[in-house]
C-alpha positions as CSV (number, residue, x, y, z in Angstrom):
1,X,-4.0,15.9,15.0
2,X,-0.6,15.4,17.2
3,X,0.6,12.1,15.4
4,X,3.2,11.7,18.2
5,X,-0.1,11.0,20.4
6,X,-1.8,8.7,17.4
7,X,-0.4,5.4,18.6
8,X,-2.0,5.9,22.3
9,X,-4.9,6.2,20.6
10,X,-5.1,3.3,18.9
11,X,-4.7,-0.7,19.8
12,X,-1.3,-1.8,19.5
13,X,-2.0,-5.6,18.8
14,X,-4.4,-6.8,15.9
15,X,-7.7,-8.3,16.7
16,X,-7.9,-11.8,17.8
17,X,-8.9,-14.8,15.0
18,X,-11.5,-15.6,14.3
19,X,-12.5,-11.8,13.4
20,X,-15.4,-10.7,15.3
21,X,-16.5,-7.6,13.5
22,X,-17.7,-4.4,15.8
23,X,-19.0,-2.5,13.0
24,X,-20.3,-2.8,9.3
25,X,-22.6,-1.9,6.3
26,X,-25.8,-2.7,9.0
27,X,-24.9,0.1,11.1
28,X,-26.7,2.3,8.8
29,X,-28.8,-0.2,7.2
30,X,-30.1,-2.6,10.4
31,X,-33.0,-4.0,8.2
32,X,-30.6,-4.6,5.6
33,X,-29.4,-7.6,7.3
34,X,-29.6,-11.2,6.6
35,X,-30.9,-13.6,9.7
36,X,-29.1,-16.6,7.6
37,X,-25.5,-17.0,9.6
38,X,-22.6,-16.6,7.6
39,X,-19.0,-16.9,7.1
40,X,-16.9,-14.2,6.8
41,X,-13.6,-14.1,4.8
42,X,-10.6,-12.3,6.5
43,X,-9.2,-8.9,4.9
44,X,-7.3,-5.9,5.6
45,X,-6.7,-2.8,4.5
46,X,-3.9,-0.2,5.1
47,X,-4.6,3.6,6.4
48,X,-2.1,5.5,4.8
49,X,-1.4,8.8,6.7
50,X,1.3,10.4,4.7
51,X,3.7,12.3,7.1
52,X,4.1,15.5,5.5
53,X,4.4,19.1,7.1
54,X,0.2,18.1,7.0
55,X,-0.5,14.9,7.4
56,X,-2.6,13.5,4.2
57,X,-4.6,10.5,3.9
58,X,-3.6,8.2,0.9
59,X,-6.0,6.7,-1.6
60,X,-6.4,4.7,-4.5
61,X,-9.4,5.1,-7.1
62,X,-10.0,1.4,-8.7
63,X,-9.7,1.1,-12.2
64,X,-13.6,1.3,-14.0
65,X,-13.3,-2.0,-15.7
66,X,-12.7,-3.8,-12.2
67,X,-16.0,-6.5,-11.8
68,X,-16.2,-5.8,-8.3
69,X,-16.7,-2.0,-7.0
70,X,-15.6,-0.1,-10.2
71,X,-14.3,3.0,-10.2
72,X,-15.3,3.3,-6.5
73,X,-12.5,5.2,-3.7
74,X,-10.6,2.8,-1.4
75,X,-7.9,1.7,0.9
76,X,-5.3,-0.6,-0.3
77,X,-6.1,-3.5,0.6
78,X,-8.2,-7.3,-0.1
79,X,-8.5,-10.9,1.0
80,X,-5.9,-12.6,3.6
81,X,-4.4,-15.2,1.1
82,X,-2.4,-18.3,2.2
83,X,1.2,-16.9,2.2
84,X,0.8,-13.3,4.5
85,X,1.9,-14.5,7.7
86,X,-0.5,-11.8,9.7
87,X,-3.1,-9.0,8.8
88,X,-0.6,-6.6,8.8
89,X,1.3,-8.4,6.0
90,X,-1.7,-8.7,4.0
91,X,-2.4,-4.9,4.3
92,X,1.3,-4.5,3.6
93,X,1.4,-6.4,0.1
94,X,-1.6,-5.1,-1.1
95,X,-0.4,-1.8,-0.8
96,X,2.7,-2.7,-2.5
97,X,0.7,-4.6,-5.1
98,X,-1.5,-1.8,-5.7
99,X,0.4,1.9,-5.6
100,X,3.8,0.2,-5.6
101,X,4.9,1.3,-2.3
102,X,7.2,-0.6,-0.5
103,X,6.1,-1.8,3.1
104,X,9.6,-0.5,4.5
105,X,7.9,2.9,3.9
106,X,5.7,2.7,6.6
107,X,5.2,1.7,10.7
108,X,2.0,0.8,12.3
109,X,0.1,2.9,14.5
110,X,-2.5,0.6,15.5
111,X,-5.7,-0.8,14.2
112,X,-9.4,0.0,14.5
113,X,-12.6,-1.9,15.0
114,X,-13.0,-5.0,12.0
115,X,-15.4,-3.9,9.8
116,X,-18.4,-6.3,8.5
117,X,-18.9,-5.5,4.7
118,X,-22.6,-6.3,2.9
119,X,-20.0,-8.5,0.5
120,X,-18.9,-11.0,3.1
121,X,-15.6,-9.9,4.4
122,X,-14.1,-9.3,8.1
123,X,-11.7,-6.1,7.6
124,X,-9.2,-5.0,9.6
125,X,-8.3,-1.5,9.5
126,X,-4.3,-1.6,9.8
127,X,-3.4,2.6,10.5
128,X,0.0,3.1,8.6
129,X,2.1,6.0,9.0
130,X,4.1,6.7,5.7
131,X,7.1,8.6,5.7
132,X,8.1,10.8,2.6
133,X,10.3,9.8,0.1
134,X,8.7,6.8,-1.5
135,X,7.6,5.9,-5.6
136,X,4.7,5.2,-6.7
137,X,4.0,2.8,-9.5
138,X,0.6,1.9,-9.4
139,X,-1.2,-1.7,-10.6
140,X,-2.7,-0.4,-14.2
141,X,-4.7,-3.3,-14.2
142,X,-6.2,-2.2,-10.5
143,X,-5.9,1.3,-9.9
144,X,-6.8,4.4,-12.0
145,X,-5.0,6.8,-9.9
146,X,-3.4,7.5,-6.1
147,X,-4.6,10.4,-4.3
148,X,-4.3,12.4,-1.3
149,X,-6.5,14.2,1.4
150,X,-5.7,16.4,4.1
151,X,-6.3,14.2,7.2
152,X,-7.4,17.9,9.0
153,X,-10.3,17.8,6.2
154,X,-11.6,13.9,7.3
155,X,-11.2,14.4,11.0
156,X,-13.2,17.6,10.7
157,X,-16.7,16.0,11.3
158,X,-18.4,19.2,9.1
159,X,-17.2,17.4,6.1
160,X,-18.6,14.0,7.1
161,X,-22.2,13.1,5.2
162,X,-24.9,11.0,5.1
163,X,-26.6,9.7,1.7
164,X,-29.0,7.3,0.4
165,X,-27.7,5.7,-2.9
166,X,-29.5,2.8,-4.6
167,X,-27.3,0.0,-4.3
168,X,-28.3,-3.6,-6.0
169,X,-32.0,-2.8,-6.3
170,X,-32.4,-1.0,-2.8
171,X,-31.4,2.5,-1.0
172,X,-29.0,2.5,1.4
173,X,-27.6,4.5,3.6
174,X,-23.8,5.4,3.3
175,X,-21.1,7.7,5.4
176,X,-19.4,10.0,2.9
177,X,-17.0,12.7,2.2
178,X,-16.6,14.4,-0.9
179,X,-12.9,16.1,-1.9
180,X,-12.4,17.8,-5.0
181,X,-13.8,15.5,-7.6
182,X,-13.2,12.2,-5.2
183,X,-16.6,10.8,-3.4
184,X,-15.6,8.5,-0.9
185,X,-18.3,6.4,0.5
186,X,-19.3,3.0,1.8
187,X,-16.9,0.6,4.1
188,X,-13.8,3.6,3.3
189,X,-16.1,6.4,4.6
190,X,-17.3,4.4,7.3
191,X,-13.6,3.4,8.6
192,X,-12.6,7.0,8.2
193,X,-15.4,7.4,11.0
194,X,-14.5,4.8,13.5
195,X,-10.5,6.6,12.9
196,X,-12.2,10.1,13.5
197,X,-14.0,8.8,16.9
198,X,-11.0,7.4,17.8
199,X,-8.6,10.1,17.5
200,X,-10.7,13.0,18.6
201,X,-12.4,11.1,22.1
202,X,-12.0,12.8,25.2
């Protein structure tokens, strides 16, 4: 991917509030849906694409003792609280907060479509280019490890899968992409999608 010709790609301004989410868990899963209306909570999450002499995709693997989605592959990222003063700062301070990179680190590319998760949230995908030369010091409490993936490897749609998993007591249908010994499904899998369709469009 020409990264010089990655922010032309991409929207330049963050979706409008309230969030109106273009894509989500249904996608896959249409019956899955509830007809009860419902309010979503406001979240972002940071696309790391490390600018090396390959661009890489960062990642963080949360820590198994975590009550909500142990163990499982994900963007840094969470909930808009009451002192980030835009998306973008929420993505920014979680990814501080959780691999101890600082924000100066990176410049934003754009965003992608707001992503409805089965768990209630409206998430906006902030893309983040990285430059080289930052520490890592990731949240113990958090994050079992950082990773990285060549962003080549997730653009390349051969690599992109579909399973069924059982998820609370039903199947359901997930994107994935397996690396190594990392399986990353579910919303990260799914937003690695909607960044492939984006980049690689006529």
């Amino acid at each position: 991917m020409d990264l010089a010709a990655l922010r032309a790609r991409l929207p330049a301004q963050p979706p409008a509030l309230p969030l109106a989410p273009a894509r989500g868990d249904y996608d896959l899963n249409p019956s899955a849906r509830t007809q009860t209306p419902r309010q979503l909570l406001p979240a972002a999450v940071l696309l790391p694409i490390v600018l090396r002499s390959e661009p890489t995709m960062l990642f963080t693997k949360r820590s198994e003792h975590l009550r909500r989605h142990p163990g499982q592959v994900s963007f840094p990222g969470g909930q808009v609280q009451d002192g980030d003063a835009s998306l973008v700062a929420t993505a920014l301070r979680e990814l501080t907060e959780e691999t101890g990179i600082a924000a100066e680190f990176v410049s934003v590319a754009g965003f992608l479509d707001v992503y409805e998760t089965g768990t209630g949230y409206a998430v906006v995908p902030v893309v983040g280019l990285l430059r080289e030369g930052f520490s890592l010091a990731p949240d113990a409490g958090e994050v079992a490890h950082v990773f990285e993936v060549p962003l080549a490897f997730l653009l390349d749609s051969v690599n992109r899968q579909e399973h069924m998993l059982e998820w609370k007591g039903g199947m359901r249908r997930v994107h994935a992409f397996e690396y190594g010994t990392n399986y990353i499904w579910g919303v990260t899998a799914s937003i690695l999608v909607n960044l492939a369709e984006r980049l690689l469009a006529p």
